[in-house]
C-alpha positions, -999 to +999 in steps of 0.1 A: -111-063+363-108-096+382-114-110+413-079-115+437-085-150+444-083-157+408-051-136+404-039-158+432-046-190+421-032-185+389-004-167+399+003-196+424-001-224+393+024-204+373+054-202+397+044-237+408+051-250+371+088-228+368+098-248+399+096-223+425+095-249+462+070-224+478+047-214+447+012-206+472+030-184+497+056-168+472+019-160+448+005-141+481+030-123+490+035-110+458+000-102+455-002-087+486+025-067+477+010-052+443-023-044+456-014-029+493-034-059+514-026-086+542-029-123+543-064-121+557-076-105+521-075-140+508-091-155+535-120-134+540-117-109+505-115-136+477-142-116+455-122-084+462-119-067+428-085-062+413-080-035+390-062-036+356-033-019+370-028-043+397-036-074+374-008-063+352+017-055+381+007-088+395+010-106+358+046-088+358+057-098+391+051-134+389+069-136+349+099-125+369+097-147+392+094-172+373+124-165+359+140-170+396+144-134+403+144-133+438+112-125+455+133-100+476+146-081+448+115-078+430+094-062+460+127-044+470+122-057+508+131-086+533+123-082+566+159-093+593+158-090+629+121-075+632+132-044+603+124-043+567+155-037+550+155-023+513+177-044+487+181-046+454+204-065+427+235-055+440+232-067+475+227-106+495+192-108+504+196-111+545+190-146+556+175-162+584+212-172+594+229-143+594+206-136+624+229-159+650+251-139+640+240-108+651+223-123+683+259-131+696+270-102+690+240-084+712+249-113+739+283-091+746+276-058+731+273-028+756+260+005+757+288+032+741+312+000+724+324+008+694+314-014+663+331-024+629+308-040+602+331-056+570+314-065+541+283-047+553+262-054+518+228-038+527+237-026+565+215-050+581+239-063+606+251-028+618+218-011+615+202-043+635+232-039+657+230-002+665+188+002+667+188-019+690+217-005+710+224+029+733+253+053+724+269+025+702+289+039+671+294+021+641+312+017+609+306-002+576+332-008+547+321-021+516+341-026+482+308-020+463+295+014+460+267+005+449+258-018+481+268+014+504+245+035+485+216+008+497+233+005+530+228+042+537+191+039+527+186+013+552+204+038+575+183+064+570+155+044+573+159+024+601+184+043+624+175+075+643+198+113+640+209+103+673+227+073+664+266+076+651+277+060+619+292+057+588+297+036+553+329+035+540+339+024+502+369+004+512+384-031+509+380-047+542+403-020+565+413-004+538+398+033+548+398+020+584+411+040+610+408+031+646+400+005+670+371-010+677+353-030+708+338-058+683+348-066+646+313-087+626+316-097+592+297-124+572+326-122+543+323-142+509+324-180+518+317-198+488+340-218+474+346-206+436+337-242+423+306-241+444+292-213+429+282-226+394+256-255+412+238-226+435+201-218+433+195-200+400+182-172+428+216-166+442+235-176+413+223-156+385+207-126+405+226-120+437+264-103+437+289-128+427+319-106+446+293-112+478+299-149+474+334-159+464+355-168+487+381-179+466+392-214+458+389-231+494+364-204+507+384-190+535+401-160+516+382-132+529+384-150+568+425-148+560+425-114+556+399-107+585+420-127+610+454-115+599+445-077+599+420-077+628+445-072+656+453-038+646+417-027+649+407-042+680+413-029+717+423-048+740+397-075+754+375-069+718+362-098+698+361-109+661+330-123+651+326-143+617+299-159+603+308-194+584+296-215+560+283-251+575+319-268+569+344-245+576+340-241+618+373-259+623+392-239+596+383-209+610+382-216+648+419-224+642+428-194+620+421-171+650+436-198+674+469-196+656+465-158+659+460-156+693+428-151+701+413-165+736+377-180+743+375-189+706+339-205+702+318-220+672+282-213+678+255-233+655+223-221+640+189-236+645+194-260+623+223-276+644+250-267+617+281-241+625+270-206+616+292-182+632+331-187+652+343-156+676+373-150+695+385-124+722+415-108+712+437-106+745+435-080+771+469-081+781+506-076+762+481-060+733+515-042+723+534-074+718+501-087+703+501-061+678+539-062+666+531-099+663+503-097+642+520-073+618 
């Protein structure tokens, strides 16, 4: 037996010396996490008893991640647009970010549109998209199977029998038959030399096919922008989130394509996040030939 401030504080002094930039809140919420509680346990519970069960669990949890195992994948959770998402290994943790992205998207999207989510990884943007959304229908592709098999968890978790949807195995549009009222996709971005000097959290523990994007970063947004015509109706848009540097690159990839409106939106941070275009109402059958 011990008492959980102590667990805390100790926990917190070990992930402090492995390097980890927010050692006291990381130690909570792993705590927290072992032993069923809140923050205000620390606060007001300090002499709460811990058990040797949760000691150990607790003892467990912070050698992993001190060994820069994501906090994420070791309480199988992280919480993105106001849900708490399962993830695991085989899936990016959702960011912060990715949540401009989805937020434009909800600026335009209507009641009964139809919605196509590449590179869906754990779901989060289509799930977000469609709970909080009427009549929408949705589809996610995924070369992983083993990120779809998480995807659907989230799906099942987060998304009512009334809603309409689907996870495909497939690479990009692949399996893809259709059109669709908005295309989303945060694709790999990363550029291949990049990848080595990442956090040893994303480097070593998250997906590396999630974060390639090949030698310049903008393979997957190729593809995307070259194939998208086909899958869009008339007056639908394409919406991509980017790494910090490539706005320009991409914002003329879908210019030279043809899209209209074509906008670079920046996160909270004042950096581009996320470029969409509007793929043109009219002369969609010339379009189309054209982007074949």
């Amino acid at each position: 037996m011990g008492k959980y401030r102590d667990c805390y504080e100790k926990g917190w002094k070990l992930l402090l010396e492995a390097g980890i930039e927010e050692a006291a809140l990381e130690a909570r919420l792993l705590l927290e996490w072992v032993c069923g509680t809140d923050r205000n346990t620390l606060l007001v519970h300090g002499d709460r008893a811990v058990s040797a069960g949760e000691r150990q669990a607790y003892e467990e949890a912070i050698a992993r991640r001190s060994c820069r195992i994501p906090l994420q994948q070791i309480t199988g959770r992280q919480v993105f647009m106001g849900l708490e998402f399962q993830v695991n290994g085989h899936v990016l943790v959702p960011r912060q970010d990715t949540e401009i992205l989805v937020e434009e998207v909800m600026r335009e999207l209507q009641d009964g549109m139809r919605v196509l989510d590449l590179c869906t990884g754990s779901g989060c943007i289509l799930v977000s998209l469609l709970h909080y959304s009427n009549d929408c229908m949705g589809v996610g592709t995924d070369i992983s199977s083993e990120a779809l098999a998480v995807a659907r968890r989230n799906g099942v978790a987060l998304l009512g029998p009334e809603k309409e949807y689907a996870f495909l195995e497939s690479d990009l549009f692949d399996q893809v038959e259709g059109r669709y009222d908005i295309i989303v996709s945060n694709p790999p971005y990363i550029r291949q030399e990049e990848i080595d000097t990442l956090m040893p959290e994303v480097r070593d523990h998250e997906p590396r096919m999630a974060l390639d994007g090949g030698a310049d970063g903008l393979d997957f947004y190729r593809r995307i922008v070259a194939e998208s015509p086909s899958y869009l109706t008339g007056g639908g848009r394409l919406y991509l989130e980017i790494g910090w540097d490539q706005g320009d690159a991409v914002q003329e990839l879908l210019l030279r394509k043809g899209f209209r409106e074509v906008n670079v939106v920046q996160d909270y941070a004042g950096l581009d996040r996320v470029v969409w275009g509007c793929w043109p109402i009219l002369n969609q059958v010339g379009n189309q030939r054209n982007s074949e």
